[in-house]
C-alpha positions as CSV (number, residue, x, y, z in Angstrom):
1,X,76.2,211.7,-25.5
2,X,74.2,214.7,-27.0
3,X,70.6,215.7,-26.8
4,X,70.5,215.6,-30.3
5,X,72.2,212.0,-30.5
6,X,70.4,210.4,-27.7
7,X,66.7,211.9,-29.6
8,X,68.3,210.4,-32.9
9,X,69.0,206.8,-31.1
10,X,64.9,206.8,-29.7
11,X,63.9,207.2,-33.0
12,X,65.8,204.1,-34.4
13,X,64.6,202.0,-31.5
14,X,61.2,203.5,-32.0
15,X,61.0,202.7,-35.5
16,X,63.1,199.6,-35.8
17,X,61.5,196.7,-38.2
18,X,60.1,194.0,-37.6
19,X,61.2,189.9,-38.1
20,X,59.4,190.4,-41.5
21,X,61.1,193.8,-42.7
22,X,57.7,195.7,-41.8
23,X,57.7,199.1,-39.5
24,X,54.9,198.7,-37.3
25,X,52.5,201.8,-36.0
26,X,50.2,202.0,-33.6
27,X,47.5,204.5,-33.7
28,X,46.3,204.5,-30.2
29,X,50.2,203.8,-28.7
30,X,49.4,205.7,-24.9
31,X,46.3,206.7,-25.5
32,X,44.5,203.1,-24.3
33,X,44.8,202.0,-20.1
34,X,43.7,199.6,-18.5
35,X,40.2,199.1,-16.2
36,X,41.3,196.1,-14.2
37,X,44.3,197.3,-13.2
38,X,45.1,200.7,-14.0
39,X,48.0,200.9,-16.4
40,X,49.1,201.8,-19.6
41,X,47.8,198.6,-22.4
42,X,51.0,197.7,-24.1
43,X,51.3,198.2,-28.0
44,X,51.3,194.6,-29.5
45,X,51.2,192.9,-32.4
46,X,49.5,189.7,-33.1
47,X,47.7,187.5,-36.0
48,X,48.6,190.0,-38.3
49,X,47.0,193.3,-36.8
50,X,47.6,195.9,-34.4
51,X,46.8,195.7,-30.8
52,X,46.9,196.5,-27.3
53,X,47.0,194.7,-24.1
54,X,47.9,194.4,-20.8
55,X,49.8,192.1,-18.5
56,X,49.0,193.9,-15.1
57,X,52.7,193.7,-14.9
58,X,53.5,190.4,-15.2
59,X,55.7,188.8,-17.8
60,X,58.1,185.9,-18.6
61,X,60.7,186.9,-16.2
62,X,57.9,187.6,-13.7
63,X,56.0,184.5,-13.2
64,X,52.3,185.3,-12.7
65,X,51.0,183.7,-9.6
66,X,47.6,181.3,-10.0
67,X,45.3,183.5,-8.5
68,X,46.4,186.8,-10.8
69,X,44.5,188.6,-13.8
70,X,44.1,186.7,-17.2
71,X,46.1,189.4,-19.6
72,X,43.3,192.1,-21.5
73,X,43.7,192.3,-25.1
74,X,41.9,194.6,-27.2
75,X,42.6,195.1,-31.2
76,X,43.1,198.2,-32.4
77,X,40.6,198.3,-35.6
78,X,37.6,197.0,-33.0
79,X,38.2,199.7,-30.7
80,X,38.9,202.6,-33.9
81,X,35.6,202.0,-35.1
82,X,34.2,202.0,-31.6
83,X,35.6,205.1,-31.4
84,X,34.2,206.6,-34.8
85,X,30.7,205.5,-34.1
86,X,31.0,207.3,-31.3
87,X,32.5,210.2,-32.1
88,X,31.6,210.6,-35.8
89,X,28.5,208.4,-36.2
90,X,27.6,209.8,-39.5
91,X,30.6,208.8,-41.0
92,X,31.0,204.6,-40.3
93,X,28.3,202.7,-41.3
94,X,30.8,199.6,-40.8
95,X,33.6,198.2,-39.5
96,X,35.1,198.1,-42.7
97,X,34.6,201.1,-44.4
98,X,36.1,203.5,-41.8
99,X,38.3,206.4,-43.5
100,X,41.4,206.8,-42.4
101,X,40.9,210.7,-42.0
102,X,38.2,210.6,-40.1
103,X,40.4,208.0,-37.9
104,X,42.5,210.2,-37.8
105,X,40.8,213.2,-36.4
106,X,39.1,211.1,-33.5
107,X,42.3,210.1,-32.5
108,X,44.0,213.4,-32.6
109,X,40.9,214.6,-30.7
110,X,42.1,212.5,-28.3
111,X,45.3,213.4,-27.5
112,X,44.8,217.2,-28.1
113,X,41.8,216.7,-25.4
114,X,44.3,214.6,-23.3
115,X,41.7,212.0,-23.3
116,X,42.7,208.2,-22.4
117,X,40.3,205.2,-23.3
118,X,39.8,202.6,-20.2
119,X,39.4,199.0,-21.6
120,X,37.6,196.1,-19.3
121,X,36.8,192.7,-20.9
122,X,33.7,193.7,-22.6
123,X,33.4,197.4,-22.5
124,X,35.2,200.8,-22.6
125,X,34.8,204.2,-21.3
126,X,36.9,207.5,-22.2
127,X,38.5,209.6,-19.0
């Protein structure tokens, strides 16, 4: 297989839709770790909206024992507008009304400042 083949196939699996026709995207995808135990939050989808969480590597075919973690979930509009009061304060004055540009720019601020957001239960620091 080809460079340019095996690129093309990532992109398909990437992008492939969803149950309901719909192409999910997630803003944050790699950008968002986890406090408790240190890894990347997975990209998921849930009740209709964008997410991210983390199973501290756990999963069906890897039975979680008593004692473990309680999986982390954080959605992605809470945290986006976390991150625009914080980084643009003068332009969110709620949840709701949030451009997508200026979105947009915190998160490419981001990842041009190879920046990573740490989510506990209840707070969140950038690194």
């Amino acid at each position: 297989m080809s460079e340019e083949d095996f690129v093309a196939v990532q992109g398909l699996r990437a992008m492939r839709e969803c149950e309901d026709g719909a192409t999910r995207s997630y803003v944050l995808a790699g950008v968002v770790q986890c406090r408790l135990c240190g890894r990347r939050m997975d990209s998921h989808w849930v009740n209709g909206r964008a997410g991210y969480r983390c199973r501290h590597g756990y999963s069906s075919s890897r039975p979680r024992p008593p004692d473990a973690l309680r999986n982390l979930y954080v959605r992605e509009d809470v945290l986006l507008s976390r991150l625009v009061r914080h980084f643009a304060p003068d332009q969110c004055r709620s949840r709701a009304d949030v451009e997508p540009r200026v979105m947009k720019e915190v998160v490419d601020r981001l990842r041009a400042e190879s920046k990573v957001i740490i989510c506990g239960r209840s707070d969140w620091t950038i690194a």
